[in-house]
N, CA, C and O atoms as a GROMACS GRO file, in nm:
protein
  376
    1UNK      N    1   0.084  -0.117   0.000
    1UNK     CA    2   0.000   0.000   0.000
    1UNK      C    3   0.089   0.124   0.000
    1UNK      O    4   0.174   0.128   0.089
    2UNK      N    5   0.084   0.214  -0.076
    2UNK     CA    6   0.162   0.338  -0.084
    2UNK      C    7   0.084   0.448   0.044
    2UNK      O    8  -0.038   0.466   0.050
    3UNK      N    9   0.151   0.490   0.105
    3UNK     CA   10   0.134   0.555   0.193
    3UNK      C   11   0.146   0.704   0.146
    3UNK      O   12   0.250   0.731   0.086
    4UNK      N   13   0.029   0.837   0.169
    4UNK     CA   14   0.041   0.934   0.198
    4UNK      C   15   0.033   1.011   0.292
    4UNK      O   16   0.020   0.964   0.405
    5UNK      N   17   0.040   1.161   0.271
    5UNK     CA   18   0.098   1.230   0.388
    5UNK      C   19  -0.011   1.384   0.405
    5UNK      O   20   0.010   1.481   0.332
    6UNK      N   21  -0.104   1.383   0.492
    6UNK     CA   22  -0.176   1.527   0.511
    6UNK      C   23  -0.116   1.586   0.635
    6UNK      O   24  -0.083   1.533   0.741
    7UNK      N   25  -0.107   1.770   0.574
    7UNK     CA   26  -0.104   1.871   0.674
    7UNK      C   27  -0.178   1.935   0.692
    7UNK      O   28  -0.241   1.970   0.592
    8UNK      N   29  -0.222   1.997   0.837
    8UNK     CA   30  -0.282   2.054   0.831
    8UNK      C   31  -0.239   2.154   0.942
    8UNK      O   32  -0.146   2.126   1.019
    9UNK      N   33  -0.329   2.306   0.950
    9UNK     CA   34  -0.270   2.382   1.035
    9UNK      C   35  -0.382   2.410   1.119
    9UNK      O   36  -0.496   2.406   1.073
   10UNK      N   37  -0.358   2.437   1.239
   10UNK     CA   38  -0.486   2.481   1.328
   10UNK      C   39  -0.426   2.522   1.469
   10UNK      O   40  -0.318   2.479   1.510
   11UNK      N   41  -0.507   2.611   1.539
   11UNK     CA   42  -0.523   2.718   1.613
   11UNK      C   43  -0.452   2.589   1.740
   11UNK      O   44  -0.511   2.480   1.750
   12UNK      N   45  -0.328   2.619   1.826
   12UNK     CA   46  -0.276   2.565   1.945
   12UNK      C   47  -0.379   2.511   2.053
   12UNK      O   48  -0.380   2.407   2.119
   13UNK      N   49  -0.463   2.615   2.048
   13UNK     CA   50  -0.570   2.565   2.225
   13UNK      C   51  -0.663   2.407   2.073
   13UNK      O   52  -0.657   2.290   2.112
   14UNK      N   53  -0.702   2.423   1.989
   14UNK     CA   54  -0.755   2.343   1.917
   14UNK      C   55  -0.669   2.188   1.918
   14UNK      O   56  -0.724   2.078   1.928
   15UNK      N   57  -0.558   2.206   1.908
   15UNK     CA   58  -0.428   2.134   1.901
   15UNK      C   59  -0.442   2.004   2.039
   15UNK      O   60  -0.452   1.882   2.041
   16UNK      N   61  -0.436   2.125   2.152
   16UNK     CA   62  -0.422   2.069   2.275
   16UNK      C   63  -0.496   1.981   2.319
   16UNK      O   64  -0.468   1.876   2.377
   17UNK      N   65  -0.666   2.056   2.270
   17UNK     CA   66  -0.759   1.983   2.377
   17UNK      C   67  -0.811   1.843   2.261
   17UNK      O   68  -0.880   1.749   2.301
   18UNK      N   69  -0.760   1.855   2.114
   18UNK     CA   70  -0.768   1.722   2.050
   18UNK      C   71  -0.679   1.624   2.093
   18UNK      O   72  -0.726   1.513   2.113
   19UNK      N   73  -0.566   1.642   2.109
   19UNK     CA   74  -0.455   1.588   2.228
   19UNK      C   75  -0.522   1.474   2.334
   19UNK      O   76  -0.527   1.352   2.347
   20UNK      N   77  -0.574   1.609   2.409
   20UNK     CA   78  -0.603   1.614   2.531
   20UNK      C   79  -0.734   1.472   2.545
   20UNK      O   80  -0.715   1.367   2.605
   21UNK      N   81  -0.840   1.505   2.484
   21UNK     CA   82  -0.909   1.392   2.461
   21UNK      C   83  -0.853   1.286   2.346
   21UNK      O   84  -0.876   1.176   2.397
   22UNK      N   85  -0.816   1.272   2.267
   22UNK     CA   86  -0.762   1.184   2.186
   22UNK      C   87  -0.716   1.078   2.306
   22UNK      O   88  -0.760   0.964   2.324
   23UNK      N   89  -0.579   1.172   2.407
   23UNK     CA   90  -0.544   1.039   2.495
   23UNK      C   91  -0.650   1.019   2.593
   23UNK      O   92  -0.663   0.901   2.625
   24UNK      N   93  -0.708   1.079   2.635
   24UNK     CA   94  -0.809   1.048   2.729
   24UNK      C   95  -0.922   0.939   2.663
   24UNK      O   96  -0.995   0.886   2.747
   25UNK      N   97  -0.934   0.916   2.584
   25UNK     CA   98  -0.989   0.805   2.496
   25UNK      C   99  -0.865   0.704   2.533
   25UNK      O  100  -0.925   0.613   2.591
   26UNK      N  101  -0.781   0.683   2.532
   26UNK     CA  102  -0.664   0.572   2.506
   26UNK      C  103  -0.635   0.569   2.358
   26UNK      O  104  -0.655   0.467   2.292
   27UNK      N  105  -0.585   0.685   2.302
   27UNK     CA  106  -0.594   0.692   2.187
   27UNK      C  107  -0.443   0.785   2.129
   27UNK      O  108  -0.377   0.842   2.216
   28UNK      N  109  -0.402   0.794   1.999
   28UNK     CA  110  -0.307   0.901   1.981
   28UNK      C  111  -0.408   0.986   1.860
   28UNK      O  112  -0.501   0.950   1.788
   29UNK      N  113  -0.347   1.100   1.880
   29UNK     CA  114  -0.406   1.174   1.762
   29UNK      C  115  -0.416   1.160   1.614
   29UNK      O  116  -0.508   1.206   1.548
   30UNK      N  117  -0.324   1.099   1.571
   30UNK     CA  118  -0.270   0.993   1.455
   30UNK      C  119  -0.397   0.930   1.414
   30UNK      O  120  -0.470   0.948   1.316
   31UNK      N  121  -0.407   0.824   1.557
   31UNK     CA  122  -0.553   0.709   1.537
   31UNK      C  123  -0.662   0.795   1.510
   31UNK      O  124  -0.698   0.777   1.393
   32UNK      N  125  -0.737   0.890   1.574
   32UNK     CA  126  -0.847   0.964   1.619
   32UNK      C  127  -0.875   1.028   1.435
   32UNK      O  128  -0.978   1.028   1.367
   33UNK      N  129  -0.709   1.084   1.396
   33UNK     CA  130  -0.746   1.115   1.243
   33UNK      C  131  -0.820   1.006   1.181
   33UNK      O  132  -0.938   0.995   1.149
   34UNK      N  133  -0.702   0.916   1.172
   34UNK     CA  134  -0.722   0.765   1.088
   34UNK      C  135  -0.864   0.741   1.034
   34UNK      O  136  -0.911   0.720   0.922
   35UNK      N  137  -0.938   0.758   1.228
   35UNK     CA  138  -1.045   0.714   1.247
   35UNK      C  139  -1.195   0.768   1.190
   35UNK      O  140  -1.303   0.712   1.173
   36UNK      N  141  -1.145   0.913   1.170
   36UNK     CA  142  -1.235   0.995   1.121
   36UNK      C  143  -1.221   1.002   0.940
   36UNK      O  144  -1.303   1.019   0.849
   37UNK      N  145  -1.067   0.980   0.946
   37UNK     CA  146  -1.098   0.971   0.751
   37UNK      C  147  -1.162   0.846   0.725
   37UNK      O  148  -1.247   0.855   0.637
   38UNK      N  149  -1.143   0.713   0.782
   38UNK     CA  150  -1.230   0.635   0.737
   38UNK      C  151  -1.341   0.607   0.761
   38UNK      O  152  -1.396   0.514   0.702
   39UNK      N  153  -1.390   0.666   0.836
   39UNK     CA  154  -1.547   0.711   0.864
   39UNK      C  155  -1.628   0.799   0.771
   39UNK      O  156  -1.744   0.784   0.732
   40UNK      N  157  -1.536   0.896   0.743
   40UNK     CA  158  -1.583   0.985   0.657
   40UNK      C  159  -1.536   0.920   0.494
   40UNK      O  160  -1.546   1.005   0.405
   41UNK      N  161  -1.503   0.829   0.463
   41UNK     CA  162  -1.467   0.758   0.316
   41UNK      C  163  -1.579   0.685   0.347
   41UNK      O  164  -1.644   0.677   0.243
   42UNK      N  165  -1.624   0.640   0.418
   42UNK     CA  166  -1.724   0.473   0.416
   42UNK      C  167  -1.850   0.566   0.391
   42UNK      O  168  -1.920   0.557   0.290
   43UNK      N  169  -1.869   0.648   0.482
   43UNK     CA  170  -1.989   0.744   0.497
   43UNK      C  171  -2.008   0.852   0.321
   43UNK      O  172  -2.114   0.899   0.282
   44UNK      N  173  -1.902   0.862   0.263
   44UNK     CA  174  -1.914   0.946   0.139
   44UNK      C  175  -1.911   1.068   0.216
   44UNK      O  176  -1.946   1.150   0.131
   45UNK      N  177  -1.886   1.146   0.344
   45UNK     CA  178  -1.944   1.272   0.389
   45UNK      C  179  -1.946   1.250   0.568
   45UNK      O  180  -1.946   1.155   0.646
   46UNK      N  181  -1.949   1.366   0.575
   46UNK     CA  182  -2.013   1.345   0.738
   46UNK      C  183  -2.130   1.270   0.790
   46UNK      O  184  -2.236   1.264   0.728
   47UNK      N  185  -2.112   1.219   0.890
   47UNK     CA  186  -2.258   1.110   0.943
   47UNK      C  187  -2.371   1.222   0.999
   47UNK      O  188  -2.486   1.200   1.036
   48UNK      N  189  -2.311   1.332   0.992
   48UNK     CA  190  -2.449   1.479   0.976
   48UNK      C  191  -2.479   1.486   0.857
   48UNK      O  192  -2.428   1.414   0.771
   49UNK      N  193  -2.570   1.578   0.835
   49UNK     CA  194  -2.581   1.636   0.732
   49UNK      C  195  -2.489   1.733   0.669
   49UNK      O  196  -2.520   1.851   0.653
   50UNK      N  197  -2.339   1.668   0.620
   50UNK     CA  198  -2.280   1.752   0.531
   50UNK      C  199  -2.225   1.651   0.447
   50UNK      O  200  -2.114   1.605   0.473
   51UNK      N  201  -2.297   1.609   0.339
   51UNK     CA  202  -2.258   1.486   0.278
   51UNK      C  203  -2.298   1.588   0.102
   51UNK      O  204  -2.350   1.699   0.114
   52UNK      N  205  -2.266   1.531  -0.047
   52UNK     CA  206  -2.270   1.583  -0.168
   52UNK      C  207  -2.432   1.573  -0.152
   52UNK      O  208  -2.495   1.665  -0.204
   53UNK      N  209  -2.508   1.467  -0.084
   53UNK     CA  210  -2.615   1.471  -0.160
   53UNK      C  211  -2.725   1.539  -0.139
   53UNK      O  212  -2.825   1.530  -0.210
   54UNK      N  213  -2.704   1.668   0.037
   54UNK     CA  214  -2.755   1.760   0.056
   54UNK      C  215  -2.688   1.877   0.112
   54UNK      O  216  -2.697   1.924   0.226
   55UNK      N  217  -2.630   1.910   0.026
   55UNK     CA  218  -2.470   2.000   0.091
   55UNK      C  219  -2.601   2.145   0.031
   55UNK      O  220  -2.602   2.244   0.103
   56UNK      N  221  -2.675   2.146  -0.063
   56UNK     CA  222  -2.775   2.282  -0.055
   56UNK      C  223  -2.866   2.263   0.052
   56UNK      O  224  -2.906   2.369   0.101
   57UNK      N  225  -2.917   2.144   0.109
   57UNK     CA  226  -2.995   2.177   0.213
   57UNK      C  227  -2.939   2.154   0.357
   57UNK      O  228  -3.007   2.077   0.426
   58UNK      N  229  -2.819   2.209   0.419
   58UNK     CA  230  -2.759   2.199   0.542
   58UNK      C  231  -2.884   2.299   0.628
   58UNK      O  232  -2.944   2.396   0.583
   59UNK      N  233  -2.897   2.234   0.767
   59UNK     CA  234  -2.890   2.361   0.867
   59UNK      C  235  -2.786   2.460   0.863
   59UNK      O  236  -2.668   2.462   0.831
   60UNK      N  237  -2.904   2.574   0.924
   60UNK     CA  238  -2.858   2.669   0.889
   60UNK      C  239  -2.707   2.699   0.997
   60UNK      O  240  -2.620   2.765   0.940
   61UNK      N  241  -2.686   2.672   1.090
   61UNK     CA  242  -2.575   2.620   1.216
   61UNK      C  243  -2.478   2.578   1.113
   61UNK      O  244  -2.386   2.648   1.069
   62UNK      N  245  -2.510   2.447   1.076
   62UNK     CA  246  -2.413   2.431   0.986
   62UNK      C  247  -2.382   2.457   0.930
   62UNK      O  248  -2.261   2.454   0.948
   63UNK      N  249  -2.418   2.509   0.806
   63UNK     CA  250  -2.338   2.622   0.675
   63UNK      C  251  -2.286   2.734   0.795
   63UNK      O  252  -2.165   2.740   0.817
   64UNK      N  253  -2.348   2.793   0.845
   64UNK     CA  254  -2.307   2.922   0.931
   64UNK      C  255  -2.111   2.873   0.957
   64UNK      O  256  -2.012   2.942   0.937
   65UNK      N  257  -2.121   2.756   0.998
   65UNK     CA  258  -1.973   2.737   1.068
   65UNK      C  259  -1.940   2.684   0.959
   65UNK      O  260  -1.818   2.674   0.970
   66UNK      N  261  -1.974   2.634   0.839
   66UNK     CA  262  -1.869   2.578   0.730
   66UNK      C  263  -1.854   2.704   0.688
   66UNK      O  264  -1.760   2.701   0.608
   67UNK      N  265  -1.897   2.820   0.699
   67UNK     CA  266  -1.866   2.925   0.626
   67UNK      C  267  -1.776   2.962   0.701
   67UNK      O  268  -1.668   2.921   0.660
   68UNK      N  269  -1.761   3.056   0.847
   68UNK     CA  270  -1.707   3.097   0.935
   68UNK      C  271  -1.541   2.983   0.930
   68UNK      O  272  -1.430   3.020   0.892
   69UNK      N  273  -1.569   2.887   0.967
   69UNK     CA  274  -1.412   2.778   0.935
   69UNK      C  275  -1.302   2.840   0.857
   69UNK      O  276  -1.187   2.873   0.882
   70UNK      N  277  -1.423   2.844   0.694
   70UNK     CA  278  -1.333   2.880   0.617
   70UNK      C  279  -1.283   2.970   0.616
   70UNK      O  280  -1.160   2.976   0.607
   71UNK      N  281  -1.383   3.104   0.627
   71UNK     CA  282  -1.301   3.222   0.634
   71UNK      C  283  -1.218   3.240   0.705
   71UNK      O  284  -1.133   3.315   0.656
   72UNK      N  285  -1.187   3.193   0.849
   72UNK     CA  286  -1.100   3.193   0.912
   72UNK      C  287  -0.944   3.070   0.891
   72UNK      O  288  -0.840   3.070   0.957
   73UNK      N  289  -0.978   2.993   0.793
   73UNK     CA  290  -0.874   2.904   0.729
   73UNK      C  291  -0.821   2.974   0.611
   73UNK      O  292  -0.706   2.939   0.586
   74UNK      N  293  -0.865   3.054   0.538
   74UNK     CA  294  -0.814   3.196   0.477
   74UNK      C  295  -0.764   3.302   0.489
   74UNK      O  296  -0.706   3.378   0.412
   75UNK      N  297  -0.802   3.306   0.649
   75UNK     CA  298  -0.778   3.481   0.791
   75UNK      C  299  -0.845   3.589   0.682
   75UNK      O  300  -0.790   3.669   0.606
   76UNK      N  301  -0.954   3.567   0.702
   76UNK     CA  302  -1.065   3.658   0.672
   76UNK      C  303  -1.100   3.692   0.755
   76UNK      O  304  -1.115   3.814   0.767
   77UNK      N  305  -1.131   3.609   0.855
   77UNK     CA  306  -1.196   3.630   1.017
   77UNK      C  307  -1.070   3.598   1.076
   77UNK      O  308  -0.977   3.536   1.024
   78UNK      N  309  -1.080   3.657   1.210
   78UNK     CA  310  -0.964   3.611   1.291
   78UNK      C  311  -1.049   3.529   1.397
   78UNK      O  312  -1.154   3.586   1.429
   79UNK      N  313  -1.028   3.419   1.453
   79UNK     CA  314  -1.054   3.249   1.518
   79UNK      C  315  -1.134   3.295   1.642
   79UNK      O  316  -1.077   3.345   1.740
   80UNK      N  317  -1.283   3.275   1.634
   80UNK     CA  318  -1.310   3.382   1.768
   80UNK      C  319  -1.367   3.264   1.847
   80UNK      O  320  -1.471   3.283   1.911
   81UNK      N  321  -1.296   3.119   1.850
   81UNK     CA  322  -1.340   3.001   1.897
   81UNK      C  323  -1.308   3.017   2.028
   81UNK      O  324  -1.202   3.057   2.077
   82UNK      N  325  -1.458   2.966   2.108
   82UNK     CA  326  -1.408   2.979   2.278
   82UNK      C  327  -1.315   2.818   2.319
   82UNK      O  328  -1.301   2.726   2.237
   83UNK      N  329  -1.275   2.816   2.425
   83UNK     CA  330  -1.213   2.697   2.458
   83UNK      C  331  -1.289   2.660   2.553
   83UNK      O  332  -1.334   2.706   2.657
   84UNK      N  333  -1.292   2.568   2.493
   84UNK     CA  334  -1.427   2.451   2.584
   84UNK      C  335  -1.398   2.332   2.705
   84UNK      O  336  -1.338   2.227   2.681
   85UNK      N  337  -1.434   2.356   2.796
   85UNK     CA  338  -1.355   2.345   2.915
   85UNK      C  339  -1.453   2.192   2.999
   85UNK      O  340  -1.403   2.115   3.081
   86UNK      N  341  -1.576   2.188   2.953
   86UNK     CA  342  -1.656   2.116   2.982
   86UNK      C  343  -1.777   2.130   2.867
   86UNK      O  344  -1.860   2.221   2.860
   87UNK      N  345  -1.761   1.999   2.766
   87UNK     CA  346  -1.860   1.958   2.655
   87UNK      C  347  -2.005   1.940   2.739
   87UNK      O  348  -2.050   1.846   2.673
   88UNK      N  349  -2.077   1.959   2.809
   88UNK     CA  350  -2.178   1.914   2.883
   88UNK      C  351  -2.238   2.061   2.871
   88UNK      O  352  -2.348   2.091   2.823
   89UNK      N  353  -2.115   2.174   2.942
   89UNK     CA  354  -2.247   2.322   2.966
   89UNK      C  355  -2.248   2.341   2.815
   89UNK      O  356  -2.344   2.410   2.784
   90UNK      N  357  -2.189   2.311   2.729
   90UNK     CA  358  -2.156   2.379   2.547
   90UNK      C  359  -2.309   2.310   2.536
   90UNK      O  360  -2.410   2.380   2.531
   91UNK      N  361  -2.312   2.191   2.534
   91UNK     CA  362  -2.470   2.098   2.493
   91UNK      C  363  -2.562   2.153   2.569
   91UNK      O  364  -2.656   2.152   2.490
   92UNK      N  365  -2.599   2.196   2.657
   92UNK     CA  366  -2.692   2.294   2.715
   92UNK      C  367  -2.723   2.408   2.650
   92UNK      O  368  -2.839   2.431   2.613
   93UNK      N  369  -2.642   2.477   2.633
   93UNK     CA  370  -2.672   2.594   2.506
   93UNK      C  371  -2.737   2.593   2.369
   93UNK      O  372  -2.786   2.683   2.300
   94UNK      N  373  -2.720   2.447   2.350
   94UNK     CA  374  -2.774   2.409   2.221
   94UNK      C  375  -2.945   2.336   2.288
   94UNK      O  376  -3.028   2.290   2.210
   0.00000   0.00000   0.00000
């Protein structure tokens, strides 16, 4: 199997706390990728709704942050992501 190679760049506190839970799973960050590209190859798309075959009809949340991502993966926006300290009060908000 020929092996390739992705980079990617992203914001340090983003870095950490994927880290941070990755091992807290018993996991390395490496795997946690792995795990998500082949999820997302089997799936054709995200297991949400961001897949080709309704990428015009997303919630509106969602386009909102596929938009916002990007612009800020461009520095259009500068990263106004809070750091999330406990996933439990974030799901309350929603």
């Amino acid at each position: 199997m020929t092996m390739a190679q992705i980079g990617i760049r992203l914001d340090e506190r983003e870095k950490i706390e994927f880290e941070k839970i990755a091992n807290s799973l018993g996991m390395s960050t490496t795997t946690a990728i792995k795990m998500f590209i082949a999820k997302f190859n089997r799936d054709k798309g995200f297991d949400y709704p961001v897949t080709l075959d309704n990428i015009n009809k997303l919630p509106e949340e969602v386009e909102k942050a596929m938009i916002i991502a990007k612009a800020e993966e461009y520095g259009i926006l500068i990263d106004q992501s809070e750091t999330v300290d406990d996933i439990s009060e974030l799901k309350k908000r929603w």
